[in-house]
C-alpha positions, 0 to 999 in steps of 0.5 A: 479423501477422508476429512482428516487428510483433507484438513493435513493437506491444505494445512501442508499447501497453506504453511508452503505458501505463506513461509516462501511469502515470508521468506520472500523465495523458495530455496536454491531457487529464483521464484518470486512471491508472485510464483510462490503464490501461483504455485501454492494455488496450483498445489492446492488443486493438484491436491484436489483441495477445491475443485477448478470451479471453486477455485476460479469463484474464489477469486475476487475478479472486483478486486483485481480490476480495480486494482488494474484500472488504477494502476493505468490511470496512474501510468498516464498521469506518470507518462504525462508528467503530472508528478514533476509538475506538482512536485516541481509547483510546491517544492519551489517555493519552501527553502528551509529543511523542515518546511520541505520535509512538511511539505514533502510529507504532506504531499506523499500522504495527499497522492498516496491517498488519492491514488496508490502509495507504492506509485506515489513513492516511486514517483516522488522519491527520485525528484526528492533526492534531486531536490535535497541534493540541490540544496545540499540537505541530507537527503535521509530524513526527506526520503524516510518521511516521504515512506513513512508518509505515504502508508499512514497517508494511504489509510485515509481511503480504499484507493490508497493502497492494494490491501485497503483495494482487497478490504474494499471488495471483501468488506463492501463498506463504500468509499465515503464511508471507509474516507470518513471513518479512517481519513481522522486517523490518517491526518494524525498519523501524518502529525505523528510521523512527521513531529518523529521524523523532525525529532529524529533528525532535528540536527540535520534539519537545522542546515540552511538549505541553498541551491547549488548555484548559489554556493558558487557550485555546479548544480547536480545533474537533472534528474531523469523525468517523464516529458510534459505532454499538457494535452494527456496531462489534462486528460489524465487530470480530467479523468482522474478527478472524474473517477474520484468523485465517481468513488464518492458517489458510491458507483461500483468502484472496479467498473469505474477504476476500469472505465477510467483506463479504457477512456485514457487507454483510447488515445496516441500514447504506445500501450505499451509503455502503459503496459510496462508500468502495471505490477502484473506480478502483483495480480497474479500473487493476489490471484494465486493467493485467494484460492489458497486462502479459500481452501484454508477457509473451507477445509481449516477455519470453517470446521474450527467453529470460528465464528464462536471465538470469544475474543473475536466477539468481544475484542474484535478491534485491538485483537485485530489490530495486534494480530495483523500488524504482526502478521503484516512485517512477517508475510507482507500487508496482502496476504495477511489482509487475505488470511482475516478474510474468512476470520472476519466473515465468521464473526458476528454482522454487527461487528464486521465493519469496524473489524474490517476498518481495523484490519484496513488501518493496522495493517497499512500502519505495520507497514512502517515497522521496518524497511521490509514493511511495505512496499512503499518503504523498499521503493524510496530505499532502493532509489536512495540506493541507486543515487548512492545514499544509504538509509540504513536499517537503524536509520530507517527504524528510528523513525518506524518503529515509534511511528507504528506503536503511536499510530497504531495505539492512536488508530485503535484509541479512534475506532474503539471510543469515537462513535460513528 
């Protein structure tokens, strides 16, 4: 196969792939981002693009695993009630709406930080509405803040989210240091959105909250929740605050994400319930993805002479920035983060840090654009939904969109003049 068909074909397989992501299917068909990204790799082998070898070194396994591990020690603080408990310990003790809407928020950030901010969303969301609904508050604003919280809040650390999990085993940059260098940015993205939030929806903050009960009202229905199990609480507390150190210290972060998940996987609890709460569709899409986005990197970028673009030289953090925070409302966070892959490996050593914390950063920030955004905002939307409460896309963008210009600007601002 002659370089110029090479170069066609991948071009061919690279546009079949990110168009069904953006899109979100394929036409007339049913197939998810998980098999639109599976059958794009499957092409490019097919095509004889890479070979099979090639193919299975060009996935980050680091990655996935840690991505898994975390997944699981997540569905048994789940399982075990950690969530309700927290939520139920803070949320208790504030009673005016902008207090619960701080408190909600900053609770959103901390756990998206620490854990993964697509599971802190989908745990958090129902108990809030609960919260808003028994206290007869507009649930909007609360739901929308715990969203817009949760991904500036996941900024903060390598952990946070699966994007910032991919950077983490491309870049090498250790976990102390990426907290250190983005966990400022984080904080005021948190200020930022919550002053928009309150400032958006100022008039229906002003209402008293009051438990229904004390309106002479019947209180709301319980809202569903996992039981509370002290014994595999504990545990899962236990292993988690472990793992978290074990980040800091700076050990191989899959290896510790996976031996986290082995320990609490040796236990009573059915697996299968732990099973059900992994997002397998999600490793296999960032599977299929690597390989695509290699054969990219071999047969289009690699020929191109990359390495010598001298706005990637000169301008490495707002370029990166505005690119991937584009790129990120048009394809998804992930695969945008995946195509910078090869663009940031090209560029000179001495900038590829600060280049990988501004793609960690702008693509996380992006996410708040719209509802579509992230992952994390489609959660609280489709809990909201299903409790018959619509955030509608105006509401949710009156809040996103300055959040994202701000924080994005101020992130920028932060890796371009404070010196590390």
């Amino acid at each position: 196969m002659s370089e110029t068909v090479a170069w066609w074909l991948t071009i061919a397989a690279f546009v079949f792939t990110y168009a069904g992501l953006a899109v979100g299917r394929l036409p007339w068909l049913r197939t998810d981002r998980a098999g639109i990204a599976l059958a794009g790799a499957a092409l490019t082998l097919a095509l004889g693009l890479l070979t099979f070898d090639d193919a299975v070194k060009a996935v980050d396994f680091a990655t996935l695993a840690l991505l898994l591990g975390m997944m699981v020690v997540v569905a048994y603080l789940r399982h075990a009630g950690f969530f309700e408990a927290v939520a139920d310990g803070v949320l208790a003790r504030v009673h005016s709406p902008v207090g619960i809407l701080a408190v909600t928020m900053s609770l959103s950030a901390v756990l998206s930080a620490l854990l993964v901010n697509d599971v802190a969303c989908l745990a958090l969301a129902p108990l809030v509405l609960h919260m808003a609904r028994r206290r007869k508050l507009d649930p909007r604003p609360h739901l929308i803040g715990l969203a817009v919280a949760s991904n500036a809040g996941s900024v903060a650390t390598l952990t946070g989210n699966p994007q910032n999990m991919i950077i983490g085993g491309l870049s090498h940059v250790s976990y102390l240091r990426f907290a250190a260098r983005l966990t400022p940015i984080a904080v005021l993205s948190v200020v930022v959105a919550f002053l928009v939030t309150w400032l958006v929806f100022r008039s229906a903050l002003a209402a008293t909250a009051a438990p229904a009960e004390e309106q002479g009202e019947e209180p709301p229905k319980e809202q569903p929740r996992h039981p509370r199990h002290r014994r595999l609480l504990v545990k899962s507390l236990l292993v988690t605050v472990v793992t978290v150190g074990f980040f800091f210290a700076g050990f191989p972060m899959a290896v510790v994400a996976l031996a986290a998940a082995g320990f609490l996987l040796l236990d009573r609890v059915n697996p299968t319930k732990v099973y059900q709460e992994v997002d397998w569709p999600l490793l296999v899409m960032f599977a299929g993805l690597f390989v695509v986005v290699h054969a990219f990197e071999v047969r289009v970028l690699a020929p191109s002479g990359v390495e010598k673009w001298p706005v990637l030289q000169h301008h490495p953090i707002d370029v990166l920035s505005g690119a991937s925070a584009v790129l990120s409302n048009v394809v998804s966070n992930v695969p945008a983060v995946l195509l910078f892959k090869p663009v940031i490996l090209a560029m000179p050593a001495e900038s590829q840090e600060v280049a990988w914390l501004a793609l960690a950063m702008s693509s996380t920030l992006a996410g708040n654009f719209t509802v579509l955004g992230s992952v994390a905002n489609l959660i609280v939307v489709e809990a909201a939904r299903k409790e018959r409460v619509t955030i509608t896309l105006l509401d949710y963008c009156r809040v996103g969109v300055p959040v994202t210009v701000l924080t994005l600007l101020l992130g920028v601002a932060w890796l371009t003049f404070v010196p590390y």
